[in-house]
Predicted model as a PDB file, atoms N, CA, C, CB and O in Angstrom, pLDDT in the B-factor column:
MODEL        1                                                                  
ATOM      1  N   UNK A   1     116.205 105.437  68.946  1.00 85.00           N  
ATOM      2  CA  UNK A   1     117.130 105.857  69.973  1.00 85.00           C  
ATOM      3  C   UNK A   1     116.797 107.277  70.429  1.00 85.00           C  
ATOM      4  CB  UNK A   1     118.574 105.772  69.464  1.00 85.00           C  
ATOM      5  O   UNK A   1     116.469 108.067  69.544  1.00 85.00           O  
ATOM      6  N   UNK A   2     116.833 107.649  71.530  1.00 90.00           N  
ATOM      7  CA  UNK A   2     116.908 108.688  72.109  1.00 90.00           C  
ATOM      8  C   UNK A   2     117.969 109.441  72.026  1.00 90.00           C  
ATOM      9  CB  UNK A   2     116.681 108.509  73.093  1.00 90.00           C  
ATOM     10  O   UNK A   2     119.098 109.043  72.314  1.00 90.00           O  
ATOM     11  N   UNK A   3     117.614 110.917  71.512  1.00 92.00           N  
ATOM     12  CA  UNK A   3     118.563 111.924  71.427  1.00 92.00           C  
ATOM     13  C   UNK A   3     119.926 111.982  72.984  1.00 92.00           C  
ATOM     14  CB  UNK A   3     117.449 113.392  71.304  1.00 92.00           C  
ATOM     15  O   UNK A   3     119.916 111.105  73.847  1.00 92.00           O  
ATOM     16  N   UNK A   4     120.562 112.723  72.996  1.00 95.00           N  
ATOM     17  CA  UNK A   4     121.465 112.359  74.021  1.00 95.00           C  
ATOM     18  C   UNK A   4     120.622 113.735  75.239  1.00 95.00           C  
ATOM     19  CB  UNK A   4     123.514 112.553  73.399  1.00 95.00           C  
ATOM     20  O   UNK A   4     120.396 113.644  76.446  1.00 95.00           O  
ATOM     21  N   UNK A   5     120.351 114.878  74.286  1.00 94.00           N  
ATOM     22  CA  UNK A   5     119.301 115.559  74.774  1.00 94.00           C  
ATOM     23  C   UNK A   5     117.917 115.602  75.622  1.00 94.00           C  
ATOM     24  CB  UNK A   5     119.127 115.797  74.070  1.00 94.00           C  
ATOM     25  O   UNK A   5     117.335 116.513  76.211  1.00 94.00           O  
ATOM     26  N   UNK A   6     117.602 114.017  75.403  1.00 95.00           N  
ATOM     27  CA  UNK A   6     116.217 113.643  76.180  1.00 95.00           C  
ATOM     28  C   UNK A   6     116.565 112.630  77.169  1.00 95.00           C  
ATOM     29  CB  UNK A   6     114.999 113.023  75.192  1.00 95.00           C  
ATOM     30  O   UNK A   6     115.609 111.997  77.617  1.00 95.00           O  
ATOM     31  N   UNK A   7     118.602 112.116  77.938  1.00 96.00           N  
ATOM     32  CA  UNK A   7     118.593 111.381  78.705  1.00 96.00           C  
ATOM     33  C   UNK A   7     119.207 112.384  79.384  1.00 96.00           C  
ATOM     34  CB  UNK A   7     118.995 110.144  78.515  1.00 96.00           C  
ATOM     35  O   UNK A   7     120.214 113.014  79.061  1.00 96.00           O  
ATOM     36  N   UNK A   8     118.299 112.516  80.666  1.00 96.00           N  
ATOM     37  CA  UNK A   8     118.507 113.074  81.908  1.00 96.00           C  
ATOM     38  C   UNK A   8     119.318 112.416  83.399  1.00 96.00           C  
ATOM     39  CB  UNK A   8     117.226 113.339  82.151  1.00 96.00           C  
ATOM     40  O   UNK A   8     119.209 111.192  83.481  1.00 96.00           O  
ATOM     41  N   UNK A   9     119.836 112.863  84.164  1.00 97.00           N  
ATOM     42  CA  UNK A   9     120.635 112.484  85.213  1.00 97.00           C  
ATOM     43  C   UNK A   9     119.026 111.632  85.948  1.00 97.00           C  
ATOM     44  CB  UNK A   9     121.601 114.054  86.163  1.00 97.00           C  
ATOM     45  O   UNK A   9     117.901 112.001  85.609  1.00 97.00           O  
ATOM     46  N   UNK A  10     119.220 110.747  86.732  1.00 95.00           N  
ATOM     47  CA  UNK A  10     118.487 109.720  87.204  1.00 95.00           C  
ATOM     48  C   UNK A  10     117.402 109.016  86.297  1.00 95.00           C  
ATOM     49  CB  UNK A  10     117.922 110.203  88.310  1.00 95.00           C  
ATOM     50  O   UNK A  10     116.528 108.397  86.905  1.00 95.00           O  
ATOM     51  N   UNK A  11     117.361 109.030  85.208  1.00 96.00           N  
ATOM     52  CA  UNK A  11     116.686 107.944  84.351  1.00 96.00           C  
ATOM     53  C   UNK A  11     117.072 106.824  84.583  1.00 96.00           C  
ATOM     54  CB  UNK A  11     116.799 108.035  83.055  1.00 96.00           C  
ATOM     55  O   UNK A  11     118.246 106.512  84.781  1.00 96.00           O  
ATOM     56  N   UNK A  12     116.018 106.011  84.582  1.00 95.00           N  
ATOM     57  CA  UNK A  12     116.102 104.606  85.199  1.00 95.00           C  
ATOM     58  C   UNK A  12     115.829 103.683  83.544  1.00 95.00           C  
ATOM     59  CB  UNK A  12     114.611 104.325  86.713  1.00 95.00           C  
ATOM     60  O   UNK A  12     115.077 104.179  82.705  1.00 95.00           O  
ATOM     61  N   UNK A  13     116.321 102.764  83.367  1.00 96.00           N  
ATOM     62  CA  UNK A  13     116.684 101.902  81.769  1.00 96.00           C  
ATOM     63  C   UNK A  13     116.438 100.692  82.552  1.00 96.00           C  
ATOM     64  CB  UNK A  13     118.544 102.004  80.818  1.00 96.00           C  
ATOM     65  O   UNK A  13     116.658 100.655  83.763  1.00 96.00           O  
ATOM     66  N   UNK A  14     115.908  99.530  81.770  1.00 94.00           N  
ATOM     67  CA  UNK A  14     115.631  97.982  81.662  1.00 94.00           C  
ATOM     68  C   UNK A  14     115.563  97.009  80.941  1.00 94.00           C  
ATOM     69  CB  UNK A  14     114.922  97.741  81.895  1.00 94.00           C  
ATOM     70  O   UNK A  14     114.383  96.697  80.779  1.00 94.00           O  
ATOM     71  N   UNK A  15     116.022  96.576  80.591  1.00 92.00           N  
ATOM     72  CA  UNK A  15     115.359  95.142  79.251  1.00 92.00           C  
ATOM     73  C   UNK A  15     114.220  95.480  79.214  1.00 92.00           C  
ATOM     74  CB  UNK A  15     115.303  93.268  79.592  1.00 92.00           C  
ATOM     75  O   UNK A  15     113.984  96.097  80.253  1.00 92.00           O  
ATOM     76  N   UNK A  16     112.922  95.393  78.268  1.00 92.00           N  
ATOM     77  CA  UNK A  16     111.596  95.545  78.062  1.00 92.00           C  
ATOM     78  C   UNK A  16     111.554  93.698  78.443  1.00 92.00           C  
ATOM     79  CB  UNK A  16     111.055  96.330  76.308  1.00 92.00           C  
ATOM     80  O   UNK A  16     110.566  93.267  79.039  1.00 92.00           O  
ATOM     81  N   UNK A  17     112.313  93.055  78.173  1.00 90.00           N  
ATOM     82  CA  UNK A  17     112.223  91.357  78.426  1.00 90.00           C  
ATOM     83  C   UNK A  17     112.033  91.196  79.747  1.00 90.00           C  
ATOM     84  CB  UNK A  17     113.558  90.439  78.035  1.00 90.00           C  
ATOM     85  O   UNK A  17     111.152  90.380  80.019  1.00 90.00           O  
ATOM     86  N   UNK A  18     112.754  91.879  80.956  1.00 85.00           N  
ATOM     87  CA  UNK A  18     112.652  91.320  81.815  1.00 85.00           C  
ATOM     88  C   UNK A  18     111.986  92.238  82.694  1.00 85.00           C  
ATOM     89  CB  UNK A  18     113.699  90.786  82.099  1.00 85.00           C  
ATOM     90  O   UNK A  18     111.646  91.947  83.840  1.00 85.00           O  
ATOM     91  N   UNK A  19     111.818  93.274  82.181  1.00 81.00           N  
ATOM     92  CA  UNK A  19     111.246  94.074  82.796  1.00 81.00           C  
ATOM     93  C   UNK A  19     109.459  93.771  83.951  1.00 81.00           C  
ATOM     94  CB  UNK A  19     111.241  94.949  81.587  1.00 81.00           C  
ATOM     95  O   UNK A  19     109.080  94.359  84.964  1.00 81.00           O  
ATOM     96  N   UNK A  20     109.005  92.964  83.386  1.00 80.00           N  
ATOM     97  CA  UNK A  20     107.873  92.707  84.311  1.00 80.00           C  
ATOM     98  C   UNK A  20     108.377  91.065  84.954  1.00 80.00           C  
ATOM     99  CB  UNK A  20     106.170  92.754  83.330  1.00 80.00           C  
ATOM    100  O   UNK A  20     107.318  90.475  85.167  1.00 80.00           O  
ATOM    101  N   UNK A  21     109.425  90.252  85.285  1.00 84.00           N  
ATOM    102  CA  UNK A  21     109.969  88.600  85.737  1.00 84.00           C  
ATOM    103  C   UNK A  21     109.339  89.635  87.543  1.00 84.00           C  
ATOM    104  CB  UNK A  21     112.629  87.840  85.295  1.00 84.00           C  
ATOM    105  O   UNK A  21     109.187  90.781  87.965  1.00 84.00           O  
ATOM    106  N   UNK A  22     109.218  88.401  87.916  1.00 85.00           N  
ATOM    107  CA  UNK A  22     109.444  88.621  89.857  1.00 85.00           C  
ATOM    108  C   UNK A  22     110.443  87.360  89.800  1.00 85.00           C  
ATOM    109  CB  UNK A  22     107.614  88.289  91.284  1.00 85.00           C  
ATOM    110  O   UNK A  22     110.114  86.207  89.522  1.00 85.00           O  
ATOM    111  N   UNK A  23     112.148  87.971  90.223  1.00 81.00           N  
ATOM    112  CA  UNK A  23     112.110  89.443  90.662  1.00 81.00           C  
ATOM    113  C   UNK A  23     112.883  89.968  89.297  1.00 81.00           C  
ATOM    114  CB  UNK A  23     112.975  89.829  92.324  1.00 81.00           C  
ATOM    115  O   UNK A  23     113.773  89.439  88.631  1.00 81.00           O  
ATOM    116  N   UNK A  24     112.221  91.155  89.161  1.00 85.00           N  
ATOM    117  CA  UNK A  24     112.665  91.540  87.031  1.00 85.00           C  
ATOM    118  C   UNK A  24     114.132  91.644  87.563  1.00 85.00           C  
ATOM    119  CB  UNK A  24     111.874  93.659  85.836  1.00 85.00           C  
ATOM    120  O   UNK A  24     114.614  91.467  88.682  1.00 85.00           O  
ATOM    121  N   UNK A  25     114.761  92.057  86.149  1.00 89.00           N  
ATOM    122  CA  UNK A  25     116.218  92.246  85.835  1.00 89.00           C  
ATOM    123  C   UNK A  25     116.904  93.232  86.187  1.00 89.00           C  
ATOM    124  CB  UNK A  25     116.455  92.244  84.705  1.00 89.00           C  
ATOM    125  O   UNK A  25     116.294  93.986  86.944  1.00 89.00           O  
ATOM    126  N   UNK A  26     118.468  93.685  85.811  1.00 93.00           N  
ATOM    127  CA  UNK A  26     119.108  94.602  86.218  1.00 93.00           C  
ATOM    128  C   UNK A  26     118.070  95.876  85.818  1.00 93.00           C  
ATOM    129  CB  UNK A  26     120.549  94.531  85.635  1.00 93.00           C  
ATOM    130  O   UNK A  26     117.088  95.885  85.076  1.00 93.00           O  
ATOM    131  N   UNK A  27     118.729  97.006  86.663  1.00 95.00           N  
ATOM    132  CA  UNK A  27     118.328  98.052  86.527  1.00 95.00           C  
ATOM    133  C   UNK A  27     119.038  99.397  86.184  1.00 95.00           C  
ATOM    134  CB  UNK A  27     117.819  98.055  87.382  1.00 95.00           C  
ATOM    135  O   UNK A  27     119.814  99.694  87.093  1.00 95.00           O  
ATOM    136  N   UNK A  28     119.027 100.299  85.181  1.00 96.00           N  
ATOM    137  CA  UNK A  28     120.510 101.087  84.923  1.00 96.00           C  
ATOM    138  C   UNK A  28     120.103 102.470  84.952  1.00 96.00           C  
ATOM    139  CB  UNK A  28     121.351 100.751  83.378  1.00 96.00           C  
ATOM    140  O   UNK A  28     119.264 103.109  84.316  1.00 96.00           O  
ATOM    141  N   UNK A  29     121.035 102.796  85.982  1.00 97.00           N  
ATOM    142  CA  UNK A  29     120.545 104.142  86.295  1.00 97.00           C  
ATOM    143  C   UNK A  29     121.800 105.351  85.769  1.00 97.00           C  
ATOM    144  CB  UNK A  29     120.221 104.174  88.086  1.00 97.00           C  
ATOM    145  O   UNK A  29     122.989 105.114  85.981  1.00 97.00           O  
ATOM    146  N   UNK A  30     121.466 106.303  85.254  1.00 97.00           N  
ATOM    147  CA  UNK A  30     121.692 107.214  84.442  1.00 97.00           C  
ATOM    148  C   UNK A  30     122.738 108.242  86.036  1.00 97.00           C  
ATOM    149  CB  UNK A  30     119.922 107.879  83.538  1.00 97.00           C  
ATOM    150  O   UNK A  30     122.024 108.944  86.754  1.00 97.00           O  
ATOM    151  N   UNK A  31     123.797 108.203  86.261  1.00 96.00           N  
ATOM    152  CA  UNK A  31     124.325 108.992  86.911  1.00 96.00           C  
ATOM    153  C   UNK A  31     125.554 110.131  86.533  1.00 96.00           C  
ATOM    154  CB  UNK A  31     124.566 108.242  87.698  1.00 96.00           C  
ATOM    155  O   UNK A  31     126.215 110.741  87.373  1.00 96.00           O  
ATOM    156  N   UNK A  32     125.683 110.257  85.020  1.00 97.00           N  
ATOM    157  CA  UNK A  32     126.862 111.313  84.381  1.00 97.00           C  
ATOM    158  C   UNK A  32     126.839 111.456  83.234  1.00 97.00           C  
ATOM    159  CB  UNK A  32     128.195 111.039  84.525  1.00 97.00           C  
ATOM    160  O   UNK A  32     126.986 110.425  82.577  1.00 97.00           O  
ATOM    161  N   UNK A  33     126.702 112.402  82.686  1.00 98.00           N  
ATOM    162  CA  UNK A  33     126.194 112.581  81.308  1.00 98.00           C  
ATOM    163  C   UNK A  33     127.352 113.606  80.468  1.00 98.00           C  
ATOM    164  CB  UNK A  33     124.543 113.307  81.405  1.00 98.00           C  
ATOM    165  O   UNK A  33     127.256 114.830  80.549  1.00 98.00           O  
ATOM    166  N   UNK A  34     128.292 113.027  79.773  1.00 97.00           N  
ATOM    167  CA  UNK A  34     129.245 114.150  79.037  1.00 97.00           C  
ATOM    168  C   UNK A  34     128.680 114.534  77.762  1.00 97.00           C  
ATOM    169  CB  UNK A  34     130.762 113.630  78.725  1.00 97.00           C  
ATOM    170  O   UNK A  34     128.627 113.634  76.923  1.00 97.00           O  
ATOM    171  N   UNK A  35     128.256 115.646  77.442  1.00 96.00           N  
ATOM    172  CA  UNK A  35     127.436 115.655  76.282  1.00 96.00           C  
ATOM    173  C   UNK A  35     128.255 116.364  75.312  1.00 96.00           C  
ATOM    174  CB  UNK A  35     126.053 116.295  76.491  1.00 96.00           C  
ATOM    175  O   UNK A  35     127.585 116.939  74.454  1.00 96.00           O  
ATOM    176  N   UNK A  36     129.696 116.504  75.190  1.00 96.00           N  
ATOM    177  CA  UNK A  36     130.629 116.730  74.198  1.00 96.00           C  
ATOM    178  C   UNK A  36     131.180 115.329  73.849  1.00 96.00           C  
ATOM    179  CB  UNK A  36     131.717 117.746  74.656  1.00 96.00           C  
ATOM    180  O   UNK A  36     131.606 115.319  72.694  1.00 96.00           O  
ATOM    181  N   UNK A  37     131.318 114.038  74.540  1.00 96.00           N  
ATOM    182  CA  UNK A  37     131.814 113.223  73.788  1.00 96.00           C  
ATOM    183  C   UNK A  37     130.451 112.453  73.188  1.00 96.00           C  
ATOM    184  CB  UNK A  37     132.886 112.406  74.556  1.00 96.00           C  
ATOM    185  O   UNK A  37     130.479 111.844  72.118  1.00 96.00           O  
ATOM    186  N   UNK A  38     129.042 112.583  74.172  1.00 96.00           N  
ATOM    187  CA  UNK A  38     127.833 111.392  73.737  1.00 96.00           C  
ATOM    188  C   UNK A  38     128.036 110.596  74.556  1.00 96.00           C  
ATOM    189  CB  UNK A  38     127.806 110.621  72.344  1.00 96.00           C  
ATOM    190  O   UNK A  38     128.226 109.643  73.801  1.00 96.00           O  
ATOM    191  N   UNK A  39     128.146 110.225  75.458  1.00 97.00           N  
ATOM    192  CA  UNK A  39     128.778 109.597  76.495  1.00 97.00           C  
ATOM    193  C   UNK A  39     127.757 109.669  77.830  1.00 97.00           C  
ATOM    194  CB  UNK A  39     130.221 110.309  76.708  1.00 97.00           C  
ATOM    195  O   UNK A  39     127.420 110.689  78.432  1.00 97.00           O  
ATOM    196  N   UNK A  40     127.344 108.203  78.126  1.00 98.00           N  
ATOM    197  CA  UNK A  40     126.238 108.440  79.682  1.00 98.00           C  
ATOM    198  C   UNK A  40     126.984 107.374  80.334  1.00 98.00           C  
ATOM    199  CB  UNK A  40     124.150 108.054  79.629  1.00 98.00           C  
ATOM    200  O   UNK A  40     127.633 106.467  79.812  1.00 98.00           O  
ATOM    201  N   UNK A  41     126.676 107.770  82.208  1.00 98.00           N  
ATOM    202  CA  UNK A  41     128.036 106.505  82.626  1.00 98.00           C  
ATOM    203  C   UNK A  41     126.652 106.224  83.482  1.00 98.00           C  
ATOM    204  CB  UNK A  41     130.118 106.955  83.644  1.00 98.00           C  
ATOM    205  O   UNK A  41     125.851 107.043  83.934  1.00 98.00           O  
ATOM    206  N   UNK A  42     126.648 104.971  83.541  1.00 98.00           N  
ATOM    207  CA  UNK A  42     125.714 104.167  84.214  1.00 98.00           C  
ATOM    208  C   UNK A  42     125.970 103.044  85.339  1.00 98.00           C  
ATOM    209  CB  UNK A  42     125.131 103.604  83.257  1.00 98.00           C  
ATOM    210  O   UNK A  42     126.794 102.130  85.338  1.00 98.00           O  
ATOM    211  N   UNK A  43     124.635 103.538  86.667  1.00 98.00           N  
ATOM    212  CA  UNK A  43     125.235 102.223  87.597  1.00 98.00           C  
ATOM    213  C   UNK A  43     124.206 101.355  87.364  1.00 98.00           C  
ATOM    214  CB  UNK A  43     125.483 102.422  89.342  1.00 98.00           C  
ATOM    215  O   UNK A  43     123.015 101.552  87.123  1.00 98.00           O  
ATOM    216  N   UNK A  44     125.077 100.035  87.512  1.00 97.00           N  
ATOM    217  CA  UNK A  44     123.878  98.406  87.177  1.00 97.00           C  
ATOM    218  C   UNK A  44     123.387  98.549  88.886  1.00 97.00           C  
ATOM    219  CB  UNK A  44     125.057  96.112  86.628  1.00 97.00           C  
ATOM    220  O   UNK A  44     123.948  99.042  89.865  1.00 97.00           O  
ATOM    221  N   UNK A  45     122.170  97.915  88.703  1.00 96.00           N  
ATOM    222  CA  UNK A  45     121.198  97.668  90.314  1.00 96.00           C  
ATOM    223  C   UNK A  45     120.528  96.213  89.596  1.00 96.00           C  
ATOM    224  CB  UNK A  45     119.538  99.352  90.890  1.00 96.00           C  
ATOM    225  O   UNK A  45     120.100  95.777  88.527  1.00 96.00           O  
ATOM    226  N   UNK A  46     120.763  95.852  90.929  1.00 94.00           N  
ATOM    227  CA  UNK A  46     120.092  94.077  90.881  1.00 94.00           C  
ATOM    228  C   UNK A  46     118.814  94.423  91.410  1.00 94.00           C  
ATOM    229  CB  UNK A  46     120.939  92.639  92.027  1.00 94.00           C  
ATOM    230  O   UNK A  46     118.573  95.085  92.419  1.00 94.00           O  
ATOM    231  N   UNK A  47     117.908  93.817  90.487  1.00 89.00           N  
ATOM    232  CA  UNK A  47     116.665  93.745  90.091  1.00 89.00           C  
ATOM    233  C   UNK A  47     116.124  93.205  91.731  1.00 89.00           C  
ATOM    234  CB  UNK A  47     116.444  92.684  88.611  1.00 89.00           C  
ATOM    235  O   UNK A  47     115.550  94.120  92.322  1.00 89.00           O  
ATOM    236  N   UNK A  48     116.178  92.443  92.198  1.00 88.00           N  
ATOM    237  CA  UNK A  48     115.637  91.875  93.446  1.00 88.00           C  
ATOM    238  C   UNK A  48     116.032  92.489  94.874  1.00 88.00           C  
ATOM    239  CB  UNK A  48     116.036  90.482  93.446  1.00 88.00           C  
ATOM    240  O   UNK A  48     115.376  92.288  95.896  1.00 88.00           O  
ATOM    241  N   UNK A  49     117.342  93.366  94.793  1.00 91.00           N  
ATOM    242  CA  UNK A  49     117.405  93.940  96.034  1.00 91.00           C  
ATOM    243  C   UNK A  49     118.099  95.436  95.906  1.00 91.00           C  
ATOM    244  CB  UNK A  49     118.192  92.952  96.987  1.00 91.00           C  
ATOM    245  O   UNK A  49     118.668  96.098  96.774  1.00 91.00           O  
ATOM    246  N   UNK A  50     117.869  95.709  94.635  1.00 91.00           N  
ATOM    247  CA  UNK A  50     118.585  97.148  94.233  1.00 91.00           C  
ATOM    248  C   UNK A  50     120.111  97.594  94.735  1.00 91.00           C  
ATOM    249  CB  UNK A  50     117.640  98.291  94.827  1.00 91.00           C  
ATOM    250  O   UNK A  50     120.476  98.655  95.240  1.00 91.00           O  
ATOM    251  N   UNK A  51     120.879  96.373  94.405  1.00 96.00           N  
ATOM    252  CA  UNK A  51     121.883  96.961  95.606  1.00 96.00           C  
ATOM    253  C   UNK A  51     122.819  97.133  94.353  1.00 96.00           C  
ATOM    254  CB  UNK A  51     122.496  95.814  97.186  1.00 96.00           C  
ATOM    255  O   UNK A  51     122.466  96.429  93.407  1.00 96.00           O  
ATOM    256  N   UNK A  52     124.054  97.993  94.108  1.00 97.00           N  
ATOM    257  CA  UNK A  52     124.639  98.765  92.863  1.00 97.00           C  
ATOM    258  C   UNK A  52     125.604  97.198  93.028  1.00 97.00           C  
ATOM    259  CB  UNK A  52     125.512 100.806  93.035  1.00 97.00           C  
ATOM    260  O   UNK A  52     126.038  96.534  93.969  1.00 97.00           O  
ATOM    261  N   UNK A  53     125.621  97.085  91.156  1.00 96.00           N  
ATOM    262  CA  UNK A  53     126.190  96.017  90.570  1.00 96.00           C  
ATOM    263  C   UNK A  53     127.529  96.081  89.841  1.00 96.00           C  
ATOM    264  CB  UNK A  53     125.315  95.592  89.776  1.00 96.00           C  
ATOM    265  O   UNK A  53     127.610  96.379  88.650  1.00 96.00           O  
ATOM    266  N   UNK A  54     128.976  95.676  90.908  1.00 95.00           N  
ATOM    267  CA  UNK A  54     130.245  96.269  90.328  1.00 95.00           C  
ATOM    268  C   UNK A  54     130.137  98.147  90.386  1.00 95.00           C  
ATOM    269  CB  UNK A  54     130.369  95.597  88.541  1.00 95.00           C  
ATOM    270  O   UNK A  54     129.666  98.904  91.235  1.00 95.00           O  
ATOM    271  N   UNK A  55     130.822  98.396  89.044  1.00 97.00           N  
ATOM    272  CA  UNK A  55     131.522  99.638  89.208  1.00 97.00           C  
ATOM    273  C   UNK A  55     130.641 100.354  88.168  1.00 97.00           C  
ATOM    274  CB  UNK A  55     133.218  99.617  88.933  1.00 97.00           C  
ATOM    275  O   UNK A  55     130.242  99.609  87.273  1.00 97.00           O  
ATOM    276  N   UNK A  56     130.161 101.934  88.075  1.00 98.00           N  
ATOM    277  CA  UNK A  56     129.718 102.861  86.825  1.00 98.00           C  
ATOM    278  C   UNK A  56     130.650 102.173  85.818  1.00 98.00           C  
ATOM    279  CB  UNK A  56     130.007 104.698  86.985  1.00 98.00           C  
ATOM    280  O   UNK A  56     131.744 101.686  86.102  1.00 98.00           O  
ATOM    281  N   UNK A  57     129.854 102.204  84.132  1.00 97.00           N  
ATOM    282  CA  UNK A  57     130.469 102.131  83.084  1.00 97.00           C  
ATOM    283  C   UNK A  57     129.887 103.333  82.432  1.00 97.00           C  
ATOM    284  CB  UNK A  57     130.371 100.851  82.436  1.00 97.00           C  
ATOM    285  O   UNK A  57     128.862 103.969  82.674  1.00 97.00           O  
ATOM    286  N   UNK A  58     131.066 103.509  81.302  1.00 98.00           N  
ATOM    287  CA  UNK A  58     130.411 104.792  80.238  1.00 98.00           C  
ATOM    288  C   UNK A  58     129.734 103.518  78.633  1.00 98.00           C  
ATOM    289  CB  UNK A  58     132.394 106.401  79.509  1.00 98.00           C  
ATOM    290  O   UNK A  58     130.001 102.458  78.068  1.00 98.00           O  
ATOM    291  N   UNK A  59     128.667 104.788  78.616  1.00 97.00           N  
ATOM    292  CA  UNK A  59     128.217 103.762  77.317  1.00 97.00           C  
ATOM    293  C   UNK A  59     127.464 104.975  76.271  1.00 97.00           C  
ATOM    294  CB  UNK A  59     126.824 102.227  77.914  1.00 97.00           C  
ATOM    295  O   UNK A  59     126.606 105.721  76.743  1.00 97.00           O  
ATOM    296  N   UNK A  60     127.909 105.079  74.738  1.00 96.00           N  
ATOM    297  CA  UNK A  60     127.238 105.873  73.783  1.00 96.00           C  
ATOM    298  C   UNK A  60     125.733 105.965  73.463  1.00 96.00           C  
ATOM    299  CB  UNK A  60     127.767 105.563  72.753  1.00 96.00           C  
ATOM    300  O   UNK A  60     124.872 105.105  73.272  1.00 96.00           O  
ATOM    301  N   UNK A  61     125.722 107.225  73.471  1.00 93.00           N  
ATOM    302  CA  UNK A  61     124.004 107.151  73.842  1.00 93.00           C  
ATOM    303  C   UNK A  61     123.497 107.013  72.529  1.00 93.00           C  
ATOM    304  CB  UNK A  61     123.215 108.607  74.647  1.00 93.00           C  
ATOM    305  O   UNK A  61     122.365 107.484  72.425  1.00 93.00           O  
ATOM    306  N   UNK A  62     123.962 106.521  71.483  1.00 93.00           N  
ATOM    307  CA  UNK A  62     123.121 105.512  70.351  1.00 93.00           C  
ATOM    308  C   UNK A  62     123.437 104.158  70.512  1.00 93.00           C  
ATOM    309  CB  UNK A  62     123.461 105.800  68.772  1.00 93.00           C  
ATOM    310  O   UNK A  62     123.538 103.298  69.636  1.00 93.00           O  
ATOM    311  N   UNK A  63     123.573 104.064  71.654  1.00 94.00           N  
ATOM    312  CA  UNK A  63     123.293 102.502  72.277  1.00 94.00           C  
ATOM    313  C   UNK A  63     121.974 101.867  72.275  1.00 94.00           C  
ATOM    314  CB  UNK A  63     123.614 102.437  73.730  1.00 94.00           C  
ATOM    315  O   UNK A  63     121.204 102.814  72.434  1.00 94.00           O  
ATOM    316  N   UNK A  64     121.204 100.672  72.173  1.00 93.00           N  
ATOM    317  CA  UNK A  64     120.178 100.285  72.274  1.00 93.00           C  
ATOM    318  C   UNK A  64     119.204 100.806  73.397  1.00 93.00           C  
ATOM    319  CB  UNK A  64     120.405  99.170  72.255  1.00 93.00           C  
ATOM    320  O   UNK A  64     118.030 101.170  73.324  1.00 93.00           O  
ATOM    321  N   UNK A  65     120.157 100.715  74.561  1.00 93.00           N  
ATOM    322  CA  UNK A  65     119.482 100.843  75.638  1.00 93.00           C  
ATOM    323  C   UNK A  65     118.966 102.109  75.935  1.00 93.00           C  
ATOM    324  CB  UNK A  65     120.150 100.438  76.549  1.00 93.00           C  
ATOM    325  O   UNK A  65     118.342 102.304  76.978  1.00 93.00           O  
ATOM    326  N   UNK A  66     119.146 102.872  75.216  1.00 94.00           N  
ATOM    327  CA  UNK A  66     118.761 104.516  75.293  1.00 94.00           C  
ATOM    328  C   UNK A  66     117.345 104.470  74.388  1.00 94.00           C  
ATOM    329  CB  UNK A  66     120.172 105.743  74.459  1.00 94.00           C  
ATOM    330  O   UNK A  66     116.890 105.513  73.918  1.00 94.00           O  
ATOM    331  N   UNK A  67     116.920 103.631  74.256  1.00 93.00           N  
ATOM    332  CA  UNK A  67     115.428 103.575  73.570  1.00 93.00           C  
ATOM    333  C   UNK A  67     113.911 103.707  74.158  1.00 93.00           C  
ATOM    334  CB  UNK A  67     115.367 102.353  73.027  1.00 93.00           C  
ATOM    335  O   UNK A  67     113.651 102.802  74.952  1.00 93.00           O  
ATOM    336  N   UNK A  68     113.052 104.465  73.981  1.00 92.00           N  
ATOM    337  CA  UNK A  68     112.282 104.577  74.445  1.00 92.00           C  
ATOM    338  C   UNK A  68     111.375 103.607  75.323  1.00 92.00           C  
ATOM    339  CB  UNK A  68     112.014 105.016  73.739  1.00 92.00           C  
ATOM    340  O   UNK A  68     110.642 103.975  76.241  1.00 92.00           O  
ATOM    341  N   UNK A  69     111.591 102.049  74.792  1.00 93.00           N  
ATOM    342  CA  UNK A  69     110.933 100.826  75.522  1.00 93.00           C  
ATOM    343  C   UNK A  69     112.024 100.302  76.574  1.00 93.00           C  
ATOM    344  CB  UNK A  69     110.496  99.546  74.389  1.00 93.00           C  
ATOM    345  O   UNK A  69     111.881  99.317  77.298  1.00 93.00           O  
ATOM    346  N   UNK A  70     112.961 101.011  76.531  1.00 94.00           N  
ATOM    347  CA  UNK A  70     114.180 100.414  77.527  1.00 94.00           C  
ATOM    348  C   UNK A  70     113.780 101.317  78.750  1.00 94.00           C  
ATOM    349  CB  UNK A  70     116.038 100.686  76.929  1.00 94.00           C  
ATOM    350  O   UNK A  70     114.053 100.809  79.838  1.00 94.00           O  
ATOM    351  N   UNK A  71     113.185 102.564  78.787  1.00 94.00           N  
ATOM    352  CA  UNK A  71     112.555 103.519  79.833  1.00 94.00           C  
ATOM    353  C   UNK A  71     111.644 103.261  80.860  1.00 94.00           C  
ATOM    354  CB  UNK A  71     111.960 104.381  79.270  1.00 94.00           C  
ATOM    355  O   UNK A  71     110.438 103.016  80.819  1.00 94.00           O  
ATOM    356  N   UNK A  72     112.423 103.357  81.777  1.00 88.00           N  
ATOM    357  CA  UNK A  72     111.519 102.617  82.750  1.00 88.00           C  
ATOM    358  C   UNK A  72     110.475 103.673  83.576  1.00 88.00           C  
ATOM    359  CB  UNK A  72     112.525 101.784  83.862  1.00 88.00           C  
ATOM    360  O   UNK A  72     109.281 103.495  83.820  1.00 88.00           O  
ATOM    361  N   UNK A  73     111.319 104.814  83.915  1.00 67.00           N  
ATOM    362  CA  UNK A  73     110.496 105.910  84.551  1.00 67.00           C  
ATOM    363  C   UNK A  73     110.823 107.412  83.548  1.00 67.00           C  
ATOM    364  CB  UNK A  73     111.049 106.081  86.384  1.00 67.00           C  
ATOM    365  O   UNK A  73     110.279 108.478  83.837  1.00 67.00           O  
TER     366      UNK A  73                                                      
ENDMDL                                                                          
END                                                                             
């Protein structure tokens, strides 16, 4: 897992699974970062037309998805 320290505002996150499908999977982009609770709030983007999926959620950054193979850019 990635420190909460090494996730930056516009980091882009993916399944490593779906990451290479045409057209690949959601896409989660890193838009708020509270770094007193550990806390990153993320918007979902659909993989085929990038268009934002529902509403930002907050999620703990010793979450899976904060892992180095989940890094997309």
């Amino acid at each position: 897992m990635l420190s909460i320290s090494e996730i930056h505002l516009g980091d882009i996150f993916t399944n490593p699974v779906w990451k290479y499908y045409n057209p690949p999977g959601n896409f989660y982009c890193v838009d708020q970062i509270n770094y007193e609770e550990k806390l990153v709030r993320i918007q979902t983007y659909g993989g085929s037309n990038m268009k934002p999926i529902l509403k930002p959620f907050w999620k703990k950054s010793t979450d899976r998805m904060f892992s180095e193979s989940w890094r997309l850019l």
